[in-house]
C-alpha positions as CSV (number, residue, x, y, z in Angstrom):
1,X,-69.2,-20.4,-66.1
2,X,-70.0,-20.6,-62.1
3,X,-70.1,-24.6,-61.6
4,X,-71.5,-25.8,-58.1
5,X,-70.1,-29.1,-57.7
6,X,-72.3,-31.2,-55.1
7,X,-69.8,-33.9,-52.9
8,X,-66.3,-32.6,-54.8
9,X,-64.3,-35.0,-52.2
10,X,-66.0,-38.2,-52.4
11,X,-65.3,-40.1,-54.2
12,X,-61.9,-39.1,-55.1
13,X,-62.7,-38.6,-58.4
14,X,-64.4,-35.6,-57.5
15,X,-61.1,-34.0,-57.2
16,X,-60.1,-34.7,-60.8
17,X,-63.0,-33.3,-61.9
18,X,-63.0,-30.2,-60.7
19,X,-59.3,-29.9,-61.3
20,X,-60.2,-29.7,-65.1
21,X,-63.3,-27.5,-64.7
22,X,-60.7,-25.6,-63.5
23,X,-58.4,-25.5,-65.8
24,X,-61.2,-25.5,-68.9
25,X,-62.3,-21.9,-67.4
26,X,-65.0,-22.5,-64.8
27,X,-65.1,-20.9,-61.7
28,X,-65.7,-24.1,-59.7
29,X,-67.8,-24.2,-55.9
30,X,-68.0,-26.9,-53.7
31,X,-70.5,-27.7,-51.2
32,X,-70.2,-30.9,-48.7
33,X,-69.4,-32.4,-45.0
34,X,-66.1,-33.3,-45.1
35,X,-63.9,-30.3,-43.2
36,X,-62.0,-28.0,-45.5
37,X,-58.3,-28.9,-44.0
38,X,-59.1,-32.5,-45.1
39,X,-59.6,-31.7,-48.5
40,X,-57.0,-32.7,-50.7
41,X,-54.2,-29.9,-52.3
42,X,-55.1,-30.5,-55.8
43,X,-59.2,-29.8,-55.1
44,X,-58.6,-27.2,-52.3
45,X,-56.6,-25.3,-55.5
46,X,-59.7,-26.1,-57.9
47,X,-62.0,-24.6,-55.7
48,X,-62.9,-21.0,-55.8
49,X,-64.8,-21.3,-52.7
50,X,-66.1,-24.2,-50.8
51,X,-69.1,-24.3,-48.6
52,X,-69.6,-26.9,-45.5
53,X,-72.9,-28.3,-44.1
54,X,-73.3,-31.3,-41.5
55,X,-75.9,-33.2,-43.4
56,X,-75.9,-33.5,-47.3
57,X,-79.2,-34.9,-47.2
58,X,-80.6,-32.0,-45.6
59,X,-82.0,-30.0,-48.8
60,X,-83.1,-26.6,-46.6
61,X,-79.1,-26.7,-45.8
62,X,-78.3,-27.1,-49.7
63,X,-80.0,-24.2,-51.0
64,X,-78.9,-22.0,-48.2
65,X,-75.8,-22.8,-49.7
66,X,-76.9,-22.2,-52.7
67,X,-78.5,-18.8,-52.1
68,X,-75.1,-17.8,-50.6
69,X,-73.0,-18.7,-54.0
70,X,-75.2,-16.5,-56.1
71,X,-75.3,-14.0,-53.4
72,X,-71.5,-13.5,-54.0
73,X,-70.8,-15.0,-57.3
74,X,-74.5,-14.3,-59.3
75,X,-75.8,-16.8,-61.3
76,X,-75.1,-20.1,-61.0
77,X,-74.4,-22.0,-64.2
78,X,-74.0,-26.0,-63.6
79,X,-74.9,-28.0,-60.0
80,X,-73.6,-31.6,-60.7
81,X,-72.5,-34.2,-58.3
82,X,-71.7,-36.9,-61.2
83,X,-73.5,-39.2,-58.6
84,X,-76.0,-41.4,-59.0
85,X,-77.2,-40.5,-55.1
86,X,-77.9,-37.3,-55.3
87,X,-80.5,-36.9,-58.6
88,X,-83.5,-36.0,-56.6
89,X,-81.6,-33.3,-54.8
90,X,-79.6,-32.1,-57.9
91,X,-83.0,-31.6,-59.8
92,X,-84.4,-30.2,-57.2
93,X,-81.6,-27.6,-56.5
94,X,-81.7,-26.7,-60.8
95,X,-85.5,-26.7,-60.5
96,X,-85.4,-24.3,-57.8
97,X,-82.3,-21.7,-59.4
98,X,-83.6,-22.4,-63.0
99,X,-80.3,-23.8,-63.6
100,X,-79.5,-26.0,-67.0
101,X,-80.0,-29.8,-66.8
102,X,-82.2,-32.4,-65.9
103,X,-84.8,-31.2,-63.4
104,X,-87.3,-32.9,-60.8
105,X,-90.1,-33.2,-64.5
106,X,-87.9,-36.0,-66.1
107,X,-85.4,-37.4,-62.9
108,X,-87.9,-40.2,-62.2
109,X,-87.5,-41.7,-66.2
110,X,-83.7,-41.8,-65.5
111,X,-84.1,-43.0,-61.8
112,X,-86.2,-45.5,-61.7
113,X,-85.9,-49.0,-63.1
114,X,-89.4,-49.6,-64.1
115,X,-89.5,-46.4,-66.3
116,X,-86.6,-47.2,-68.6
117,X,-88.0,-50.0,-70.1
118,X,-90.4,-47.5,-72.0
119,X,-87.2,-45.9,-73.6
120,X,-85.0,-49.1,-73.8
121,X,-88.6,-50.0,-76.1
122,X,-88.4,-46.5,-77.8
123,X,-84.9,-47.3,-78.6
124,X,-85.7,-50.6,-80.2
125,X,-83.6,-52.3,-77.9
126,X,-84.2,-55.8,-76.9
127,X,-85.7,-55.6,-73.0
128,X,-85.6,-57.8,-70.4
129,X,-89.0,-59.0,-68.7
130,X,-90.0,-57.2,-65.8
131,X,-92.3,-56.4,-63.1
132,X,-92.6,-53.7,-60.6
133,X,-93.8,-55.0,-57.1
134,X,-93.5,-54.6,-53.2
135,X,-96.0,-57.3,-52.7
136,X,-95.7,-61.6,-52.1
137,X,-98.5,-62.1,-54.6
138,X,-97.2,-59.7,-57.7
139,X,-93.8,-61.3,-57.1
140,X,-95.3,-65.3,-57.8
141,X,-97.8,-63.8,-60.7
142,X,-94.5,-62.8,-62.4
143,X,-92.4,-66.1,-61.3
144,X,-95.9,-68.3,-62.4
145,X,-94.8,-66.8,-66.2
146,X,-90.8,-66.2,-66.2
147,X,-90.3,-69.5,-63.7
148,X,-87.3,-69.7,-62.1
149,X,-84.5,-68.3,-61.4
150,X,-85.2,-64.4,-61.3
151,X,-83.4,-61.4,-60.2
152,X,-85.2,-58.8,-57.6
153,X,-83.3,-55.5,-57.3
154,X,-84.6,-52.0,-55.8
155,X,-86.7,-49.7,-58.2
156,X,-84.5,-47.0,-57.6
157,X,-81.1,-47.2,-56.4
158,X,-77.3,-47.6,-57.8
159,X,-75.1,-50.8,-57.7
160,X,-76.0,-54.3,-56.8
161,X,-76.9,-53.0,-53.3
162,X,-80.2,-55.4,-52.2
163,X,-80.0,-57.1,-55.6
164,X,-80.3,-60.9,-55.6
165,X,-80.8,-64.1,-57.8
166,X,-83.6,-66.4,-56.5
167,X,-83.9,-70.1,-58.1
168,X,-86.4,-71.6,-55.7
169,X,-89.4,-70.9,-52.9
170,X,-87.1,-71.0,-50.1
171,X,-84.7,-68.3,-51.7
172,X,-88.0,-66.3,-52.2
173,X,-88.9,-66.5,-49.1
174,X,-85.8,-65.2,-47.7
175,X,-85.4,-62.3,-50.0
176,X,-89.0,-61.1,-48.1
177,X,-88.0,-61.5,-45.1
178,X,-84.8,-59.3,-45.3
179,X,-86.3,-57.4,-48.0
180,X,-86.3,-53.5,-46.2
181,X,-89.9,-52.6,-45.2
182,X,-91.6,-50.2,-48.0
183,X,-89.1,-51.0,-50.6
184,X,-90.6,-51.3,-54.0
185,X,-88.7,-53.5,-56.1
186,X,-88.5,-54.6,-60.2
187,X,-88.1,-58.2,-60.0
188,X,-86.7,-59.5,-63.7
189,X,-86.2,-62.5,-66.1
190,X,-82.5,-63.9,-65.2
191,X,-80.2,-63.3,-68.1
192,X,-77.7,-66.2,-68.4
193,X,-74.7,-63.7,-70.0
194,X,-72.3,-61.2,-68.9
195,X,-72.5,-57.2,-68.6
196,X,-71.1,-54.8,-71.6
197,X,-70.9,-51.3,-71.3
198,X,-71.6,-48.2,-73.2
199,X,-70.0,-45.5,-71.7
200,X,-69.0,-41.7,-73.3
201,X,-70.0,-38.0,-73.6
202,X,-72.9,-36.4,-75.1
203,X,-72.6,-33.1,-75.7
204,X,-75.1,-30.0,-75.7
205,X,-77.0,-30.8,-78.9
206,X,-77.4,-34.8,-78.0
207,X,-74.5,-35.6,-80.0
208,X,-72.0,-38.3,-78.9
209,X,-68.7,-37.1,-79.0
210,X,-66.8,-40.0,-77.6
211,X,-67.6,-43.6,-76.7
212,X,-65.7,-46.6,-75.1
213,X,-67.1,-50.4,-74.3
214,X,-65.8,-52.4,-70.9
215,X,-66.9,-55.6,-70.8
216,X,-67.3,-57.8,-67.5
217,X,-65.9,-61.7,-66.6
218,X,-68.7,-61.8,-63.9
219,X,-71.7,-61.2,-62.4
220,X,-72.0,-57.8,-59.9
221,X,-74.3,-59.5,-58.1
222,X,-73.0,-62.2,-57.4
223,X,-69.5,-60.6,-57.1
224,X,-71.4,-58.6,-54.0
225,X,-73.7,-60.8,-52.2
226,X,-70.6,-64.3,-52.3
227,X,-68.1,-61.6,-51.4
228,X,-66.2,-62.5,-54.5
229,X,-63.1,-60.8,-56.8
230,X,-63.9,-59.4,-59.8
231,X,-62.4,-58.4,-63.3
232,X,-63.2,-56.6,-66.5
233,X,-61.8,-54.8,-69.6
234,X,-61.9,-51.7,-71.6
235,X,-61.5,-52.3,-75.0
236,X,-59.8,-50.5,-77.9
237,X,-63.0,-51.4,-80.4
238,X,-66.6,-50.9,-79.4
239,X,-68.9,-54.3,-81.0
240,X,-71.0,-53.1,-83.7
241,X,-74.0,-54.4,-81.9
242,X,-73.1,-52.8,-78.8
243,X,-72.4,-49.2,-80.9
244,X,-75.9,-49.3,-82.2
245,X,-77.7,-50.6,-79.1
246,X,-76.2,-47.7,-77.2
247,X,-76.4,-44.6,-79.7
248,X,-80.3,-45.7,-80.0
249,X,-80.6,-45.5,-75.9
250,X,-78.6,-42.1,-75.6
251,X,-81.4,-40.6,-78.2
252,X,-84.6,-42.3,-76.5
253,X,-84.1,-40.6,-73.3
254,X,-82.7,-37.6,-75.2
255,X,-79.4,-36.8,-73.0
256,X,-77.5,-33.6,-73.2
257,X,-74.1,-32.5,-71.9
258,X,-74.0,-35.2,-70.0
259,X,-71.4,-38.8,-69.6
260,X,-73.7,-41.5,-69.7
261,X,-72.9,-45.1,-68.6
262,X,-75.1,-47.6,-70.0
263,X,-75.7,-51.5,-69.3
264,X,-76.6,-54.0,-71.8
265,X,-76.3,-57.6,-71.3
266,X,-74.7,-59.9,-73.8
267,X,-76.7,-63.4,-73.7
268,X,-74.7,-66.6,-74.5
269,X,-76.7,-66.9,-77.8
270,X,-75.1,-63.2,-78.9
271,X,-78.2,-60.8,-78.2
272,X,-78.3,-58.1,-76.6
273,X,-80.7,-56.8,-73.9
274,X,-81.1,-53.2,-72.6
275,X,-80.4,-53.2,-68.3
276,X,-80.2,-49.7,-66.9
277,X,-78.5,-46.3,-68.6
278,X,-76.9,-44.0,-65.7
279,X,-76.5,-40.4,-66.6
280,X,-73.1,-40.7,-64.5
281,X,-69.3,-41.1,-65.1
282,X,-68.9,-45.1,-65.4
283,X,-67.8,-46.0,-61.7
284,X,-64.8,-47.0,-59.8
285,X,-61.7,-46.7,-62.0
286,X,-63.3,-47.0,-64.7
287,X,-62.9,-43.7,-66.2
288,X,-59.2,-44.3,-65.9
289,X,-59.8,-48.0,-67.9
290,X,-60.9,-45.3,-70.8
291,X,-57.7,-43.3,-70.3
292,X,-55.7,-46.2,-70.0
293,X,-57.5,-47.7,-73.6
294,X,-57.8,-44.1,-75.4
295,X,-54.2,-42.2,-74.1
296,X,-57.0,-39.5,-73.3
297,X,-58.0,-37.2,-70.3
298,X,-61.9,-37.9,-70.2
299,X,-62.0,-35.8,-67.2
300,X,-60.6,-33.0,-69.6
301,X,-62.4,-34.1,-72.0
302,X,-65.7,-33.4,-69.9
303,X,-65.0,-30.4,-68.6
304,X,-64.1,-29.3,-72.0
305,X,-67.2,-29.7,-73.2
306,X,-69.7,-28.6,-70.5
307,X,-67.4,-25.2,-69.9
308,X,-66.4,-24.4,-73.6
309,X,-69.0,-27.1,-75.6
310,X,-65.7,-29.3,-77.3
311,X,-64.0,-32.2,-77.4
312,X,-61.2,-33.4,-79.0
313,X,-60.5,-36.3,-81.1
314,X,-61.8,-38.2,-82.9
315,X,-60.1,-40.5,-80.8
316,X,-58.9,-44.3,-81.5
317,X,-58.1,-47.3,-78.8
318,X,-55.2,-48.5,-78.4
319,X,-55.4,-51.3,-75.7
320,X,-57.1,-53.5,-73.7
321,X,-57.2,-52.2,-70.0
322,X,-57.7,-55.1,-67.7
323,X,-59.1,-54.5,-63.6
324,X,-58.8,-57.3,-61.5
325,X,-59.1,-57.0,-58.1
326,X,-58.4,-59.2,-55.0
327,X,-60.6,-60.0,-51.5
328,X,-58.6,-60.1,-48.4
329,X,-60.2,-63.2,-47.3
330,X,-59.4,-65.2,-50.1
331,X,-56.0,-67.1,-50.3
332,X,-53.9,-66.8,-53.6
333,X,-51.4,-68.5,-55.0
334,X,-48.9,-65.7,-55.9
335,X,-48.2,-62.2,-53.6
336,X,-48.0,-58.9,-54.7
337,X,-44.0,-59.4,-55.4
338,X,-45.3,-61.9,-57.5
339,X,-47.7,-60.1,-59.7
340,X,-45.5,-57.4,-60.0
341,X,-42.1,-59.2,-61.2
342,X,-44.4,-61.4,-63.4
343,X,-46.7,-58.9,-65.0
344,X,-45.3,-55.4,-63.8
345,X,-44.6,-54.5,-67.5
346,X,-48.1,-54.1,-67.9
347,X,-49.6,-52.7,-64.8
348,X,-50.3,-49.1,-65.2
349,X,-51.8,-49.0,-61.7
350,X,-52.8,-50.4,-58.4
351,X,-53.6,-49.6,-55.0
352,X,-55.3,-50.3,-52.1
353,X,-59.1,-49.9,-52.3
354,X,-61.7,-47.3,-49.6
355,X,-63.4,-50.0,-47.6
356,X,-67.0,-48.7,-48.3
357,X,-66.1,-49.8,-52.1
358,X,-64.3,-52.9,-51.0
359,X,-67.3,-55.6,-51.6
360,X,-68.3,-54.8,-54.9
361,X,-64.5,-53.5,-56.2
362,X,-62.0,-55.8,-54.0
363,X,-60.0,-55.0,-50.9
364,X,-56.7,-54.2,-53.9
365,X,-56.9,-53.8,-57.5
366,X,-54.7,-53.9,-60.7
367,X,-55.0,-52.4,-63.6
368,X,-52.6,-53.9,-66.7
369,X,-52.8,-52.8,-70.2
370,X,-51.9,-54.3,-73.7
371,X,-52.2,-53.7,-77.3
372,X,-52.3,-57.8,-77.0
373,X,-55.6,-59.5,-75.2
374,X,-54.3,-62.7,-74.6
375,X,-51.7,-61.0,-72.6
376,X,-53.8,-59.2,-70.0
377,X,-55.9,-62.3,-69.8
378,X,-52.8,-63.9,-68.9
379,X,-52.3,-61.4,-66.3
380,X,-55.7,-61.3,-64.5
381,X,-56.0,-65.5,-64.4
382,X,-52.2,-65.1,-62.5
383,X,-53.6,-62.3,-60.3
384,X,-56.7,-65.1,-59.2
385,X,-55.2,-67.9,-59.3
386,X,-55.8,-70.0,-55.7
387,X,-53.5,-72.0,-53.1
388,X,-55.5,-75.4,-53.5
């Protein structure tokens, strides 16, 4: 298999990826902007051959590259940046080279916010109310029937970037004037509960071959825009609920070969209600939460099944992984000498975070884990505690 992999050294997880394309069989080819010497050793030895352009968003530059892989390495098998950023340009590239996957004919249902409430509905999946807008006047027809507060978020587009909660006119009319000329926006029923996950692999013949549930403390959004720490956990057991709310969105929008990283909300009253799916890795270190929970590789375990159609297991949890991260602006009670005498029999990891991750993820970040979940709860309320 000749696997192009779009962006291989950001983020770093790029790097783990291709190490186990690698090592699954692939011949692996990288294309992106970052100079080869920078690479890191472990990705410079996955790669076969790497190809540098100055602009990534330049698609002309992209298929040149392109043209020269197949040029000396023939057909080209895969093209995957495991990024949410890059769909248009990875189904164009596989439209173009008639390459397996998801091509510019579908991108749109997986892109855009608007359209996946017509699978979420397919599914059978509770949905949350919703109405596509760029206009003043669509944005108070929807208000004059949800009331308030309502969430306004991009149509397309990853993260919490832009995304806000609005309780009253003034907050509305500050969302429009910061809003970013000519953005079309979904703007959305506020959900008073907190985010679950549904995160695994689907293989080739839409099958789910592994599965694993994080559940968050607090709100991304608000996390974001009040510049706040954050928290979450992996856990050992997916919820019933959560099981069959996910398995019924993987078959609506049909994935294949693919991880899939799904958002549900879990209401205070115990529903659940479809949010986005993401045909992506779940981000941050999450994938390492799973490893953490499962004792797997899911970076193995991917490669694995795009390069030889396989996966191990069944597999079973084991523990609760626990991320809690910290903001360098906020003052806390105990220091990292601290955390680490007091908990350091349960942190598996924790570093320093990339700045352009910082306000959604935390300036630092532990990870702890536990077969008990009173004990990493223990943990992260020690790791946010506050001077008074």
């Amino acid at each position: 298999m000749n696997f192009v992999f779009f962006s291989p050294h950001f983020p770093s997880t790029g790097s783990e990826f291709c190490d186990r394309l690698r090592k699954a069989g692939a011949t692996v080819l990288g294309i992106g902007d970052a100079p080869y010497d920078s690479l890191s050793g472990k990705l410079k030895d996955a790669l076969s051959e790497y190809y540098r352009i100055a602009d990534m968003e330049d698609y002309d530059r992209t298929f040149r590259a392109m043209g020269h892989f197949v040029h000396q390495w023939g057909r080209i098998d895969r093209f995957e940046s495991l990024n949410e950023h890059w769909l248009d340009l990875e189904a164009g590239i596989r439209t173009d080279f008639n390459i397996w996957g998801i091509r510019l004919d579908y991108v749109q249902n997986i892109k855009k916010k608007s359209r996946m409430r017509a699978a979420f509905r397919k599914a059978g999946v509770n949905v949350i109310a919703q109405r596509k807008t760029s206009e003043r006047s669509g944005a108070l027809e929807f208000i004059r029937k949800a009331g308030y507060p309502v969430v306004v978020k991009p149509d397309s587009g990853a993260g919490a970037a832009h995304t806000y909660k609005i309780s009253n006119p003034a907050e509305l009319d500050e969302f429009f004037r910061i809003k970013p000329e000519g953005m079309s926006f979904v703007m959305e029923e506020f959900i008073d509960g907190l985010v679950v996950t549904y995160d695994g692999l689907v293989n080739r013949d839409g099958e789910i071959v592994f599965a694993a549930s994080t559940k968050y403390d607090d709100s991304i959004m608000e996390v974001v825009n009040q510049n706040r720490h954050m928290s979450y956990t992996c856990r050992p057991e997916i919820p019933p609920e959560v099981e069959e709310a996910g398995r019924r969105i993987v078959r609506a929008f049909d994935l294949r070969e693919r991880f899939f990283h799904i958002e549900l909300f879990e209401t205070r009253d115990g529903r659940i209600v479809a949010l986005e799916v993401n045909i992506r890795p779940p981000g941050g270190y999450m994938t390492d939460a799973i490893n953490y929970s499962f004792d797997i590789d899911i970076y193995a375990e991917w490669a694995n099944m795009v390069v030889k159609g396989a996966v191990g297991g069944p597999y079973k949890g084991k523990y609760f992984t626990a991320y809690a991260s910290r903001k360098d602006h906020i003052a806390y009670l105990h220091d990292h000498a601290d955390v680490l005498a007091a908990h350091g029999d349960k942190i598996v990891r924790h570093n320093a975070i990339e700045p352009i991750f910082s306000r959604a993820m935390g300036n630092y970040a532990y990870q702890m884990r536990s077969t008990d979940p009173r004990a990493v709860r223990e943990a992260v309320a020690y790791i946010h505690a506050l001077k008074s």
